[in-house]
N, C-alpha and C positions, 0 to 999 in steps of 0.2 A: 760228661753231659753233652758236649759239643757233638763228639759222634755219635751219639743215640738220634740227636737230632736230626744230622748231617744223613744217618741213616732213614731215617724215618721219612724226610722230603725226597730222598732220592728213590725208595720204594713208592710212593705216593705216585712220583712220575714213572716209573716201570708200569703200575697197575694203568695210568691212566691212558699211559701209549697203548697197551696193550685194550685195554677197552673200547679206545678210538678204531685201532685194526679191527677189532669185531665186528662194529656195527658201523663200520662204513656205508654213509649213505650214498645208494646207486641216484646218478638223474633218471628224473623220471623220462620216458620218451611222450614226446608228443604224440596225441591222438589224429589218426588220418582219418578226415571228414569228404565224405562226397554228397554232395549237391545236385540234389535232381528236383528241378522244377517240371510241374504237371498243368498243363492249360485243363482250364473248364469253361467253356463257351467259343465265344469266337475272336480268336486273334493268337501273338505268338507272344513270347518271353525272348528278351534277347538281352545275355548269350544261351542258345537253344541246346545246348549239348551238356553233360554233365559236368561239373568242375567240381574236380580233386585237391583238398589241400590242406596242409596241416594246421591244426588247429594253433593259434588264433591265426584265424584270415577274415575279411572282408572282401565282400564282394557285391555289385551292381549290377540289378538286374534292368532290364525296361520291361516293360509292358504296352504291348500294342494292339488293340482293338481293330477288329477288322469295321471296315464304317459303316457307317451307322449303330455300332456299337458305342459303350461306354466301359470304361474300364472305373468297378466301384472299388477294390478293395482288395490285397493280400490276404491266404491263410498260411499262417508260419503256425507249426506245432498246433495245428488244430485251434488257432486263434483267429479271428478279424484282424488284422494290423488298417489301420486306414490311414488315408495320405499319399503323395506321391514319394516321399522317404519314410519306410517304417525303420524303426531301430529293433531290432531284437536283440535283448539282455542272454547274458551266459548262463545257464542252469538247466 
């Protein structure tokens, strides 16, 4: 009875190592995000050049109005963001 048993836990671990080798899970790679901001009206965004970077990044823009301008408001994804810090969520 011992080695039926003794047999039966040690096949249990054969099956299970070998399951593991199969469906080894690969990392995933991070996704590469580029950043292009587009002025509309008068003034500039700074920093003015594209930024490249792997997701997750944070990044700071300004916003500067040429004078006698007013600077009302972000569109992130086809949104309003308003404030001088907008947060945009992941999705």
């Amino acid at each position: 009875m011992r080695r039926w048993k003794l047999l039966l836990v040690v096949t249990a671990l054969i099956i299970a190592f070998a399951i593991i080798q199969i469906i080894q899970i690969k990392p995933v790679k991070p996704s590469k995000i580029a950043l292009v901001v587009v002025v509309e009206g008068r003034g500039w965004v700074r920093p003015s050049t594209p930024i490249i970077g792997v997701e997750p990044f944070n990044v700071t823009l300004e916003a500067v109005p040429d004078e006698h301008s007013l600077f009302r408001y972000w569109i992130v994804n086809g949104s309003a963001v308003s404030g001088e810090q907008g947060y945009v969520p992941r999705g």
